[in-house]
C-alpha positions as CSV (number, residue, x, y, z in Angstrom):
1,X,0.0,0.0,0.0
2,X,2.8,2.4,1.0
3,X,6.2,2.7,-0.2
4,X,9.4,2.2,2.0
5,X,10.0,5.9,1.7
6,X,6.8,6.8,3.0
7,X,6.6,4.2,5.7
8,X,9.4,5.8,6.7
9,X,8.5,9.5,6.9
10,X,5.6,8.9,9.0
11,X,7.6,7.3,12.3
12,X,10.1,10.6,11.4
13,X,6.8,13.2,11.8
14,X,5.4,11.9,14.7
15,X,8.4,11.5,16.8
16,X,10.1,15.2,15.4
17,X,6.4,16.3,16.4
18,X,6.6,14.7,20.4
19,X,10.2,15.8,20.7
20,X,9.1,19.4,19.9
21,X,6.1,19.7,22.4
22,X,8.2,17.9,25.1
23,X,11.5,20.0,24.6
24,X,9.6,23.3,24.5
25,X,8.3,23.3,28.5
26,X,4.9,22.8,27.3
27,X,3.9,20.0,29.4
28,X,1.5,22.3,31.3
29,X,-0.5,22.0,27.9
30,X,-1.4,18.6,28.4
31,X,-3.1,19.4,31.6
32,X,-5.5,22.0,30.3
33,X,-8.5,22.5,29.7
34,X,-10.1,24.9,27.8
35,X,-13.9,25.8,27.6
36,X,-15.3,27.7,25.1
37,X,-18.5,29.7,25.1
38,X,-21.4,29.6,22.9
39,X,-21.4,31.4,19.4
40,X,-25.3,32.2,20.4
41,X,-24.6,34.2,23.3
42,X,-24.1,38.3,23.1
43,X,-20.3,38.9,21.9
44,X,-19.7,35.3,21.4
45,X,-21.0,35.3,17.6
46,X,-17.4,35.4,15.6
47,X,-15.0,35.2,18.1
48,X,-15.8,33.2,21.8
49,X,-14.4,33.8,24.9
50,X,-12.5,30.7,25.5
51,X,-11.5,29.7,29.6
52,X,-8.0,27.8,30.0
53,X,-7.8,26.1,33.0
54,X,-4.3,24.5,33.7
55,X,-2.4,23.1,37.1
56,X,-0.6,26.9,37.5
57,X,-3.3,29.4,36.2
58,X,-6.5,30.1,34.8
59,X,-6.9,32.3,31.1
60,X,-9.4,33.7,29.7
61,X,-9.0,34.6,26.3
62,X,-10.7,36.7,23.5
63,X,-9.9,36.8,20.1
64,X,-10.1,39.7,17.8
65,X,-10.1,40.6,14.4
66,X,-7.1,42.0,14.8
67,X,-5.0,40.2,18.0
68,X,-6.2,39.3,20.9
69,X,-6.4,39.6,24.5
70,X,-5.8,37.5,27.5
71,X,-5.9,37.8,31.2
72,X,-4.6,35.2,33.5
73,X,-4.8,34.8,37.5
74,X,-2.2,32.2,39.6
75,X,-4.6,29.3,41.2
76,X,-3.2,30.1,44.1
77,X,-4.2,33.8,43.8
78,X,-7.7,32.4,43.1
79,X,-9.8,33.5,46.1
80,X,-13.4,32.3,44.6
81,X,-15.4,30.8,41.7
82,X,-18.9,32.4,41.0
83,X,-21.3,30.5,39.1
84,X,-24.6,32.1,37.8
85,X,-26.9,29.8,36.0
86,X,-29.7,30.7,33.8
87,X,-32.1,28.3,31.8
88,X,-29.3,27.4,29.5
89,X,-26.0,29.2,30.4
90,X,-23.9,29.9,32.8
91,X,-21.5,32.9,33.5
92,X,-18.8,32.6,35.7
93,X,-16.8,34.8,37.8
94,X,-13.3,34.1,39.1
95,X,-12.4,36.5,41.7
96,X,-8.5,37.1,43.0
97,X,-6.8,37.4,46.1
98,X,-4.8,39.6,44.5
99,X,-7.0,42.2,44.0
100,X,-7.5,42.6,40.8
101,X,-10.5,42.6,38.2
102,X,-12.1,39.3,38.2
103,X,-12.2,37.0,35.3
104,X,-15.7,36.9,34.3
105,X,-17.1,35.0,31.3
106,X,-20.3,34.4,30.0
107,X,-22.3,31.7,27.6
108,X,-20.7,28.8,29.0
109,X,-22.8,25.4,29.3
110,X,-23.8,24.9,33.2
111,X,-21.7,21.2,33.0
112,X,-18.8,23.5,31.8
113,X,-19.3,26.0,34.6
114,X,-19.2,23.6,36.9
115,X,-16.0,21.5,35.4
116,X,-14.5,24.8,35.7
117,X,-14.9,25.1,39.3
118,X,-14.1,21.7,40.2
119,X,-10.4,21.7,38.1
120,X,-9.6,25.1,40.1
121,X,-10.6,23.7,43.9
122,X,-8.9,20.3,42.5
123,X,-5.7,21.7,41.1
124,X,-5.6,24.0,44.4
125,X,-5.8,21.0,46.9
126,X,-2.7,19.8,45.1
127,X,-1.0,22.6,45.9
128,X,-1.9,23.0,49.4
129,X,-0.2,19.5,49.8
């Protein structure tokens, strides 16, 4: 079906593709999770808010036409998680320690709300240990 030559190339790609991702200090990326919002709620149509939760912070980031922005707080600056539900979604509020602006985020199923809340109280117990 495949030539030697090709056979070959594959086993190349993959491992020249792990090697990258491991040697670049991107293992916190396999820990994440990221949550995006609906398209159907107000300010979600083109670009969604989408919440990255990993084991050392939590993101929330908004695409634009032209860049972006993010804004990130330490879990262990995380000082509460605010979830409001309505019929269908859920907004949620992370507050900081720190005191600055919360991350809040809005359109967001209520089983991804909630995910939310239990990665940040998870991945905060492990640091407490």
């Amino acid at each position: 079906m495949f030539s030697s030559a090709q056979r070959s190339a594959v086993p190349l790609y993959l491992s020249v593709h792990v090697r990258c991702l491991g040697d670049s200090g991107m293992t916190n990326l396999r820990n994440s999770e990221t949550f995006t919002a609906s398209r159907w709620t107000k300010g979600n149509l083109f670009f969604p808010v989408r919440l990255i939760v990993t084991p050392q912070h939590v993101s929330r980031a908004k695409s634009r036409l032209f860049g972006s922005s993010e804004e990130s707080i330490a879990l262990g600056k995380v000082a509460s998680v605010q979830i409001s539900t309505g019929v269908i979604w859920s907004e949620i509020r992370i507050d900081s320690s720190g005191g600055t602006a919360p991350i809040t985020s809005h359109g967001h199923r209520k089983a991804d709300a909630l995910r939310i809340r239990e990665l940040i109280e998870s991945y905060q117990a492990e640091q407490r240990k």
